[in-house]
C-alpha positions as CSV (number, residue, x, y, z in Angstrom):
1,X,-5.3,-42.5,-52.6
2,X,-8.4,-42.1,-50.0
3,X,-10.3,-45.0,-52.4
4,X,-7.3,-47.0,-52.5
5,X,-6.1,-47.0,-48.7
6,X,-9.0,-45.5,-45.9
7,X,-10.8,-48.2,-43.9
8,X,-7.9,-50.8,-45.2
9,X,-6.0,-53.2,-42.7
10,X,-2.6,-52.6,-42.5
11,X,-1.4,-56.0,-42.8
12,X,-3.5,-56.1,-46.1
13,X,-1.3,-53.2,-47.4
14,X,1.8,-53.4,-50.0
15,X,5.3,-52.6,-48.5
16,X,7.4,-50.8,-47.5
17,X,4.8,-47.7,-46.8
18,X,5.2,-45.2,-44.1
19,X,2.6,-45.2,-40.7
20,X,1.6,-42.0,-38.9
21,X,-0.3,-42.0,-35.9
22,X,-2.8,-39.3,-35.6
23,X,-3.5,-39.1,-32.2
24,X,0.1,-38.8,-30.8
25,X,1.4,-36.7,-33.3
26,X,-1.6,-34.5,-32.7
27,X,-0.5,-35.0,-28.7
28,X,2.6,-34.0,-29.6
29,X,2.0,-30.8,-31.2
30,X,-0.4,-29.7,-28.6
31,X,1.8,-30.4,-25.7
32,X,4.2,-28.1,-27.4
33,X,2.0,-25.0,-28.1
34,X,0.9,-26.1,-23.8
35,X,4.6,-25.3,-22.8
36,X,5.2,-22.2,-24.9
37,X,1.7,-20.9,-23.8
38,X,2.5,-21.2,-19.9
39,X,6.1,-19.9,-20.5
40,X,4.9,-17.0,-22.5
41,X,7.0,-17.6,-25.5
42,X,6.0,-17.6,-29.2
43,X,6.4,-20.6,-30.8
44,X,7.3,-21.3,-34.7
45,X,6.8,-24.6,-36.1
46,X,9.4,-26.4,-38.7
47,X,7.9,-27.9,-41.7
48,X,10.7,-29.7,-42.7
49,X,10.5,-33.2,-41.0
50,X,7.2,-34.2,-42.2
51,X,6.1,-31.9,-45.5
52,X,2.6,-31.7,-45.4
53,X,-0.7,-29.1,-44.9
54,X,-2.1,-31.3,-42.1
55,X,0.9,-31.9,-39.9
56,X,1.5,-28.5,-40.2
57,X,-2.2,-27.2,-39.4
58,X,-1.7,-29.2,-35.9
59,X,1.4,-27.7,-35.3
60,X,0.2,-24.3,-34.9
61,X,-2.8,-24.9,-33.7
62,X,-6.2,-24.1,-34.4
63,X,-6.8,-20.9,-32.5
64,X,-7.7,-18.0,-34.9
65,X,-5.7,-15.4,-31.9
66,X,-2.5,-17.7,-31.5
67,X,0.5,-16.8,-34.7
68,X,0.9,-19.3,-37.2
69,X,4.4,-19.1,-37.8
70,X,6.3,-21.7,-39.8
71,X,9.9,-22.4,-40.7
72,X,10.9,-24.3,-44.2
73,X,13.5,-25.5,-45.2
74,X,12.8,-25.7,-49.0
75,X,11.1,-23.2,-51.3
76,X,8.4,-26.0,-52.1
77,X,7.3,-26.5,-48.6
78,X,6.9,-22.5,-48.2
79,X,4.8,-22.3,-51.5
80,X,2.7,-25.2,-50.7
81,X,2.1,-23.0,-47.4
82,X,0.6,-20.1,-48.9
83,X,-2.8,-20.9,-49.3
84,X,-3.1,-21.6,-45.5
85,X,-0.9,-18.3,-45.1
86,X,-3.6,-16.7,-46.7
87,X,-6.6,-18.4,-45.3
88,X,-5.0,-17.3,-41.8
89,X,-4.1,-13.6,-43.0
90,X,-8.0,-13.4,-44.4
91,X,-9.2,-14.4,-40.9
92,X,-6.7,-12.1,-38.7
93,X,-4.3,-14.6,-37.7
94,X,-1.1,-13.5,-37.5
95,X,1.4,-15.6,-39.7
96,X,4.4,-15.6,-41.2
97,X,7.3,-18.3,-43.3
98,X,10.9,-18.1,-42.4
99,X,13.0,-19.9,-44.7
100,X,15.5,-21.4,-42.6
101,X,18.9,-21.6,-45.0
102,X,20.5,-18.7,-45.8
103,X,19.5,-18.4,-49.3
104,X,21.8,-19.0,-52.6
105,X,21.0,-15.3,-54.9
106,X,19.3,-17.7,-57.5
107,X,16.2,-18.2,-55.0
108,X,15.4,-14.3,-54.6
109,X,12.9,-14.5,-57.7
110,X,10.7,-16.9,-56.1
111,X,11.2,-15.3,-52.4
112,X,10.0,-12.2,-53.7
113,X,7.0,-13.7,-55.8
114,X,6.0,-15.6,-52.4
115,X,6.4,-12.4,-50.5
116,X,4.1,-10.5,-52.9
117,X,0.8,-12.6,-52.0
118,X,1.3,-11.9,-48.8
119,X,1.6,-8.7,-46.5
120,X,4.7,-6.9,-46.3
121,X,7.0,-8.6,-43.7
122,X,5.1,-11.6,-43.7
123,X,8.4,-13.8,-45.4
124,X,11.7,-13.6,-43.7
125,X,14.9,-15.0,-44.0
126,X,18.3,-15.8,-42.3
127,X,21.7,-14.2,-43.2
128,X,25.6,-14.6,-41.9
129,X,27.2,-13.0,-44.3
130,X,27.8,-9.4,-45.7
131,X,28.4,-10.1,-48.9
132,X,25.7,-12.6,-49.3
133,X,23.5,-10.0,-47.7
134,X,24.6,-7.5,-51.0
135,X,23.6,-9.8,-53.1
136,X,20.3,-10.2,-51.7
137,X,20.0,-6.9,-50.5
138,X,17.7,-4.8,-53.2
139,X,15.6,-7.5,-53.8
140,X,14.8,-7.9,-50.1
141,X,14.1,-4.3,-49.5
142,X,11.4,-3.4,-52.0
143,X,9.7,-7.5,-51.5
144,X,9.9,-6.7,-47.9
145,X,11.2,-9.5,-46.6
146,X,12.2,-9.5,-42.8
147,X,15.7,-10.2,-41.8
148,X,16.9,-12.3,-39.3
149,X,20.9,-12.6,-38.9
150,X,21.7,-16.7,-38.2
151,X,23.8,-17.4,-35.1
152,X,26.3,-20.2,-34.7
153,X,26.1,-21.2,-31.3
154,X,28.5,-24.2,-31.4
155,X,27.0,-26.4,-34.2
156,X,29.1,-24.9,-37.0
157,X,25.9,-25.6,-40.0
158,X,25.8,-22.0,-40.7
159,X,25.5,-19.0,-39.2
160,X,28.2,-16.2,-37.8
161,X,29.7,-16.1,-34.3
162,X,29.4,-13.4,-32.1
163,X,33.0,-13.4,-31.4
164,X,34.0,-12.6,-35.1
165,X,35.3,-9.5,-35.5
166,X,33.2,-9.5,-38.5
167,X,29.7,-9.5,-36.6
168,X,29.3,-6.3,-35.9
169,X,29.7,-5.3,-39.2
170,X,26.6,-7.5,-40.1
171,X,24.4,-6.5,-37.5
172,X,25.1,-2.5,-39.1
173,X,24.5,-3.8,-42.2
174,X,21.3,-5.6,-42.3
175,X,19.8,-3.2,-39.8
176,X,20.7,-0.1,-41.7
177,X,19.8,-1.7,-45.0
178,X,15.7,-3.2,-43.7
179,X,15.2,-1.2,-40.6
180,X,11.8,-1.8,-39.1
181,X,12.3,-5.8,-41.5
182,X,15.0,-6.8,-39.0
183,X,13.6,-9.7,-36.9
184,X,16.4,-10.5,-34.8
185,X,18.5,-13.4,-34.2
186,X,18.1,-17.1,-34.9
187,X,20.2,-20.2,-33.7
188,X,20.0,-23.7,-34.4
189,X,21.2,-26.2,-31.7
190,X,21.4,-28.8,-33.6
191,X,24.4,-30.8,-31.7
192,X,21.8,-30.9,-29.2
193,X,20.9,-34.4,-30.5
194,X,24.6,-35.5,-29.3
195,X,22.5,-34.9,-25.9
196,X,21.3,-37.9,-23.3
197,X,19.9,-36.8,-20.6
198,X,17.6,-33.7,-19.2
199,X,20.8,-31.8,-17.9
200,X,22.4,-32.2,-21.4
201,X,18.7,-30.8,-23.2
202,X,18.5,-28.1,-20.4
203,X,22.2,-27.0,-20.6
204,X,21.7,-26.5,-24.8
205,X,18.2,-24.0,-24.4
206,X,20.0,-21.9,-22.2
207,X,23.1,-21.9,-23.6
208,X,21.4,-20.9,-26.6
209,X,19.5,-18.1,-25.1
210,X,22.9,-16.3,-23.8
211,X,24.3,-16.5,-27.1
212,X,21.1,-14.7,-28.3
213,X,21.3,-12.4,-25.8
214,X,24.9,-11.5,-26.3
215,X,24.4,-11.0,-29.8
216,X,21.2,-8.9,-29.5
217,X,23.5,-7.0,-26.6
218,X,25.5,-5.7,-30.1
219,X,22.8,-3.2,-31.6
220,X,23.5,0.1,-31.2
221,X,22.0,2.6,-30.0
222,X,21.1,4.8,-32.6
223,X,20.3,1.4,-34.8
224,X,17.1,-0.2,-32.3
225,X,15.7,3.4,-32.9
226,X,15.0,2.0,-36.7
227,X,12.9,-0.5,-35.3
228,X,9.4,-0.5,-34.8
229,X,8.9,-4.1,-32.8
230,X,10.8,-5.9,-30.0
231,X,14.0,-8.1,-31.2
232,X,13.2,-11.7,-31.7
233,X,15.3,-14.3,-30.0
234,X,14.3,-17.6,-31.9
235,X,16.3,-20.9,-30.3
236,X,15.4,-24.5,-30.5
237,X,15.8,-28.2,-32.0
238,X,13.9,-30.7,-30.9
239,X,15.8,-31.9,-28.0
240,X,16.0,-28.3,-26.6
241,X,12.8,-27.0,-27.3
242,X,11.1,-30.0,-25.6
243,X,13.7,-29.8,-23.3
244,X,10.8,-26.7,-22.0
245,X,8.2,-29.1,-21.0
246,X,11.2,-29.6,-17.8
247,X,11.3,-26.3,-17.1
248,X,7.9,-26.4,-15.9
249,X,8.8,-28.6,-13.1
250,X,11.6,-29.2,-10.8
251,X,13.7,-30.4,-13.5
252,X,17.7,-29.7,-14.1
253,X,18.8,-25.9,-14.1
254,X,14.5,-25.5,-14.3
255,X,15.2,-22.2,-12.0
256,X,18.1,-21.0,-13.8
257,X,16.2,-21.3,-16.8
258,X,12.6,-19.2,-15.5
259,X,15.3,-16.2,-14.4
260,X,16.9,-16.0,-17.4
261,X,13.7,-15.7,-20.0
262,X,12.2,-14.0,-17.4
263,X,15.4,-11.0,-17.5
264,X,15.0,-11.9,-21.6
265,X,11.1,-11.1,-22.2
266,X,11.3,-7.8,-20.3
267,X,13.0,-6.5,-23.8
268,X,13.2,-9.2,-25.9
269,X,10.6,-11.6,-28.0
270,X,11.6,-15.2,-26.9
271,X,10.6,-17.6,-29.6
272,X,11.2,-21.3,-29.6
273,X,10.8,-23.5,-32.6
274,X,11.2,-27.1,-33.6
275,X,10.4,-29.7,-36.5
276,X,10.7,-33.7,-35.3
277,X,8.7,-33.2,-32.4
278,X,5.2,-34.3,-33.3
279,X,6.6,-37.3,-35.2
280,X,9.7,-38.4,-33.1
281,X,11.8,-41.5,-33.6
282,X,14.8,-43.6,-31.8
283,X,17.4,-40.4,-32.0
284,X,14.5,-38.0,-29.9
285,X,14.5,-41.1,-27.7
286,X,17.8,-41.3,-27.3
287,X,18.4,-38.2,-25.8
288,X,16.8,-38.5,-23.4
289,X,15.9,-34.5,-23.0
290,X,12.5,-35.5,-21.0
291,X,11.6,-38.1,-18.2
292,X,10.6,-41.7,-19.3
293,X,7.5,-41.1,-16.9
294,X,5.0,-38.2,-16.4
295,X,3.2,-35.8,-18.2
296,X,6.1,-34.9,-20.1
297,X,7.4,-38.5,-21.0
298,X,9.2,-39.3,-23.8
299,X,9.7,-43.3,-24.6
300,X,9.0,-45.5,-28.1
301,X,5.3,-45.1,-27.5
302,X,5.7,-41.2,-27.7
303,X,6.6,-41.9,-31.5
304,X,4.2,-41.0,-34.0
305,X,6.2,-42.0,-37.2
306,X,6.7,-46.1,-38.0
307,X,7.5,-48.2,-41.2
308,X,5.3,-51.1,-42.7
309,X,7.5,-54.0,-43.5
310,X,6.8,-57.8,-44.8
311,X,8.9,-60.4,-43.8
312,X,10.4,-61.7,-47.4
313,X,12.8,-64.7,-45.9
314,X,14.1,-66.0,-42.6
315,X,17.6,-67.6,-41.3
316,X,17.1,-69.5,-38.6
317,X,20.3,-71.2,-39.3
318,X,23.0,-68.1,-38.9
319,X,25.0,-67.3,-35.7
320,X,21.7,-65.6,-34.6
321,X,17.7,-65.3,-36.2
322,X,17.7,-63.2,-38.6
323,X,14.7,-62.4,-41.2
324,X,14.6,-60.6,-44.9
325,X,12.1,-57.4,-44.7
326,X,10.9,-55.4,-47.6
327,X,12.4,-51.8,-47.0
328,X,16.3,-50.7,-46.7
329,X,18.4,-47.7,-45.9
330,X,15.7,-45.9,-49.1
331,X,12.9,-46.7,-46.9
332,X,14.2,-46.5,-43.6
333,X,17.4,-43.9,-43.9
334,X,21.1,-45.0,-43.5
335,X,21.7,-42.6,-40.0
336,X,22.8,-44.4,-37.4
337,X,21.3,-44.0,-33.5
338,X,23.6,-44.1,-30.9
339,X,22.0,-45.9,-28.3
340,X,22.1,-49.1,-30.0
341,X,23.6,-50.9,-33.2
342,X,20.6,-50.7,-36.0
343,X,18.5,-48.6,-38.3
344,X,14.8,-49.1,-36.4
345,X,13.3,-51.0,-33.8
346,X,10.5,-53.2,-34.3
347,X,7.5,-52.7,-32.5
348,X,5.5,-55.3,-30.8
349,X,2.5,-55.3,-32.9
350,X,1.2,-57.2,-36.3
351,X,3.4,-59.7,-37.1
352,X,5.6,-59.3,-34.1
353,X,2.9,-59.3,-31.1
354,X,3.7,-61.0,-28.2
355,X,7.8,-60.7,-28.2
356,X,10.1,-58.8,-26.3
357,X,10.6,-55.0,-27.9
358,X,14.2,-54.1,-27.7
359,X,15.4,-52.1,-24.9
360,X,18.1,-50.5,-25.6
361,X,18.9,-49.2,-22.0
362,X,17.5,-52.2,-20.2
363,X,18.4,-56.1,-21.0
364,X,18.5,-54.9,-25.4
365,X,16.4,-57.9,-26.0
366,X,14.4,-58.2,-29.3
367,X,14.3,-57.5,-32.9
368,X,16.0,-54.6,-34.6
369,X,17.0,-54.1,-38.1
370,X,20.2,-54.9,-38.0
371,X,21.5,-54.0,-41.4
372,X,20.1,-53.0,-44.6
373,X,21.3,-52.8,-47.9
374,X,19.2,-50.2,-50.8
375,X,15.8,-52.0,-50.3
376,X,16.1,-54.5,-48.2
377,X,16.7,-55.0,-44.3
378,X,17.9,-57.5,-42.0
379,X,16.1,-58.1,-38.9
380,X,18.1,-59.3,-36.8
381,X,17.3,-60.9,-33.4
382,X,19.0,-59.5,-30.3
383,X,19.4,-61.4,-27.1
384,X,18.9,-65.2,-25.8
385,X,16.7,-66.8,-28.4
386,X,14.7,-68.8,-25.7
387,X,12.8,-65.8,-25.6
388,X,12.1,-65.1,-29.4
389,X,9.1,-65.7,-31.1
390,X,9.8,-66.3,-34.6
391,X,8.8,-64.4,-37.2
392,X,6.7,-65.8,-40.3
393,X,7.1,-65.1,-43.8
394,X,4.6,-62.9,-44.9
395,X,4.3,-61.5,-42.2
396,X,3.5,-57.7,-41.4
397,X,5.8,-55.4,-38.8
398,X,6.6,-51.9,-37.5
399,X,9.0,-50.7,-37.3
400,X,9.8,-47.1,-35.4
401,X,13.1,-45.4,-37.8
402,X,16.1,-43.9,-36.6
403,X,15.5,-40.2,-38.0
404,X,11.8,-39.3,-39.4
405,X,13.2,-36.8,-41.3
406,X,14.9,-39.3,-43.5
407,X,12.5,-42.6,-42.8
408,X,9.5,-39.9,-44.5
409,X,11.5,-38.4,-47.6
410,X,11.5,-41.7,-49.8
411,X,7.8,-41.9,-49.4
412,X,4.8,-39.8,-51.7
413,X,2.2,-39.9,-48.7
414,X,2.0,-40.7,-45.0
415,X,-1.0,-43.8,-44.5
416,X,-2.8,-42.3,-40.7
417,X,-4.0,-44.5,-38.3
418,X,-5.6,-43.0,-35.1
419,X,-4.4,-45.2,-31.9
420,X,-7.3,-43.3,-30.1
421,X,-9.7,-45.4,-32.5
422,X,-7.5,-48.5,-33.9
423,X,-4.2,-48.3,-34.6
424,X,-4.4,-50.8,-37.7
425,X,-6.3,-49.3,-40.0
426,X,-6.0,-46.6,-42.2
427,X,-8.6,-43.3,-41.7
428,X,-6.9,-40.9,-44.0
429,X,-3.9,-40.1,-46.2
430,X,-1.5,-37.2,-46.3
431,X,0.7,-36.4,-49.6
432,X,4.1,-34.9,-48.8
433,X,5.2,-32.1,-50.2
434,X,8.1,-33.1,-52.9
435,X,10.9,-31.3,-54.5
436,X,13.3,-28.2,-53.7
C-alpha cells in the first residue's frame, strides 16, 4: 500500500477512497489531552471511530508519564491494541482497554486471554445487569478484569438508572464480588449529538457528572472500604467532552461547571472520554458545542476526515445541476445530518475550487450530495445557479461525510495527507482494523 499510494496526487487516485488529514487530526487530539491537562481530569480515548494504531497513538499522546487509556468497542480493535499496551506497560506507562458494550457471556474467553498478557486490572469492562454480571462473574474474578457499572443518563443505549430500584442491588453486587477491580461508573451521552449550541454541549457534561455523582453517592460504607483506589467518574461523547475546551473560558454554565468538578475531584477520579473528535464531520459541526472562532473553533475546516469522489455524469438539464459521483450511502454512510438536507458537503478544492461551499447556516449555497443510492451519489447543486461553476466529468472532489464513524467502516485503509505540507498528496497509509 505505501508503493502503491505515498508521494501520489490525489486526483491521480481511483475512487471512492477515504482522505485523512494528518495535521488536524493530530491538532485535534492534542487540543483534547490540552483541556483535560488544565482541568485536571484523566482522559480515555475511543478507538472506535477510526480503527487504527496510529490514530490511536496521537490520541493519547506521546508522553511516557501521561495514561494511555483506550475504549473499544469491538474485541478486534482491543486485540490489535495490545502490542502498544505492552510497549507502554514495558516502559512504565500506565495503560489500560475498557471494552465499552456490556459484553454477551460468549466473549469472556477472549477477555480473559487479552487480560492475561497484560497486568492484572489492566482490562475492564461495563455492566447493568445482575444477572449478566453472574454470568460473567467467575471468569472476571480470577482474569482480573476491572468493573465498571454503565449508567443511563437519558440516552437509553444501555446502561441502568439510578432511580431503579434495582441499582442498588448492582452496585452490592459487583463491588462485593471484584473489590479493589471496581472502577466506578461510566455514562455515555450520546443524545448529546441532538445538541446545537454551547449551552446545549455544556448542559449534557454536567448533567452527566450529577448523574455520576448520584450514583457513586450509593456505595456504602462498609463497601468503599474494599477498595484500594478513588472511584472513577468517566462521562463524555464528543459533543460533551469538547464541550470542555468552553469551560476554560467564559463560556455557558463555564463557572457552574469548574465548582462542580472541583466538589467532584476532592473524592472522586473525573475522567472524560471521547472517539469522533480527532476526525470530525458535518454532525460534530452541527452541534455546534464550540465557537465558530477562537482557539477552540469548531467549523468544516476543523474536519479531518473527507471522501475522494470522480464525477461519472452530469444533468445540466434537471430542475437544478446535478452530477453522478463514484461513492454512495457504502462509501459515504446513509445517516442523515440535521442541519441540512444531504449525506456530505463538498469541499472547495480539486475539482470543485473556486465555487461557493455550502453553508448551511448562512445563504446554503453550493454543492452537496443530495442523494445516493448503494454506490453512487448525486451531487446536487444548491442555490441560484448564476453562481455555480460546473463541475467536469472526470473530475476529482471532496467531500467532508455526515458521520466518520460510518463514512470510514466501508474502507480497508485511510490515504494521509498533511495540510501542514500539501494537502493533495498522499505521505502515508493507515489500515483499519476490520472485524468484531
Amino acid at each position: 500500500l505505501q508503493l502503491q499510494y505515498v508521494g501520489k496526487k490525489l486526483v491521480d487516485l481511483p475512487t471512492p477512497a477515504v482522505v485523512l488529514d494528518r495535521a488536524k487530526v493530530r491538532k485535534n487530539c492534542e487540543a483534547m489531552l490540552d483541556v483535560c491537562g488544565k482541568l485536571g481530569v484523566g482522559f480515555r480515548a475511543h478507538v472506535k471511530s477510526h480503527k487504527t494504531l496510529e490514530l490511536s497513538k496521537l490520541q493519547v499522546g506521546p508522553a511516557l508519564d501521561k495514561p494511555a487509556n483506550f475504549i473499544v468497542s469491538t474485541l478486534v480493535e482491543a486485540e490489535n491494541l495490545l502490542p502498544f499496551l505492552l510497549e507502554c506497560q514495558a516502559n512504565g506507562r500506565e495503560s489500560s482497554v475498557l471494552y465499552g458494550v456490556p459484553p454477551a457471556p460468549t466473549i469472556l474467553p477472549r477477555l480473559t486471554h487479552l487480560a492475561s498478557k497484560l497486568r492484572p486490572g489492566s482490562v475492564n469492562i461495563l455492566v447493568d445487569n445482575i444477572e449478566s454480571f453472574n454470568k460473567l462473574k467467575d471468569g472476571l474474578v480470577v482474569a482480573k478484569i476491572g468493573v465498571f457499572i454503565k449508567i443511563d443518563t437519558g440516552y437509553q443505549r444501555a446502561g441502568i438508572t439510578t432511580s431503579s430500584q434495582k441499582f442498588p442491588r448492582l452496585i452490592r453486587k459487583v463491588v462485593g464480588t471484584v473489590g479493589e477491580e471496581f472502577r466506578g461508573f461510566y455514562s455515555h451521552f450520546g443524545h448529546s449529538y441532538a445538541g446545537s449550541s454551547e449551552k446545549d454541549a455544556a448542559h449534557g457534561l454536567i448533567s452527566e457528572l450529577e448523574g455520576l455523582e448520584e450514583a457513586a453517592g450509593e456505595i456504602e460504607e462498609n463497601y468503599l472500604k474494599l477498595l484500594k483506589r478513588r472511584v472513577v467518574l468517566t462521562v463524555g461523547a464528543t459533543p460533551t467532552a469538547t464541550a470542555a475546551m468552553n469551560m476554560l473560558s467564559g463560556s455557558p454554565r463555564a463557572a457552574e461547571f469548574k465548582t462542580l468538578l472541583n466538589r467532584l475531584k476532592e473524592t472522586y477520579a473525573v475522567e472524560l472520554h471521547a472517539g469522533v473528535y480527532p476526525l470530525l464531520d458535518m454532525q460534530q459541526v452541527a452541534t455546534h458545542a464550540r465557537p465558530a472562532s477562537g482557539r477552540a473553533a469548531l467549523t468544516k475546516d476543523s474536519v479531518g476526515i473527507k471522501v475522494l469522489l470522480e464525477i461519472s455524469s452530469v444533468y445540466d438539464e434537471r430542475e437544478k445541476p446535478e452530477a453522478l459521483a463514484s461513492a454512495g450511502s457504502l462509501a459515504l454512510g446513509r445517516e442523515p445530518c440535521k442541519s441540512y438536507p444531504g449525506w456530505g458537503i463538498v469541499t472547495n478544492e480539486l475539482g470543485n475550487d473556486g465555487n461557493i461551499v455550502y453553508d448551511e447556516r448562512g445563504d446554503r449555497t453550493g454543492w452537496i450530495v443530495g442523494r445516493i443510492s448503494q454506490e453512487h451519489g448525486i451531487l446536487t447543486w444548491e442555490g441560484p445557479e448564476h453562481d455555480m461553476k460546473p463541475l467536469d466529468i472526470g473530475s476529482k472532489v471532496l467531500v467532508w461525510p455526515n458521520h466518520a464513524c460510518v463514512a470510514g467502516a466501508g474502507f480497508g485503509w485511510y490515504l494521509i495527507v498533511d495540510s501542514e505540507k500539501d494537502s493533495h498528496t498522499v505521505v502515508d497509509v493507515w489500515v483499519r482494523w476490520r472485524g468484531w
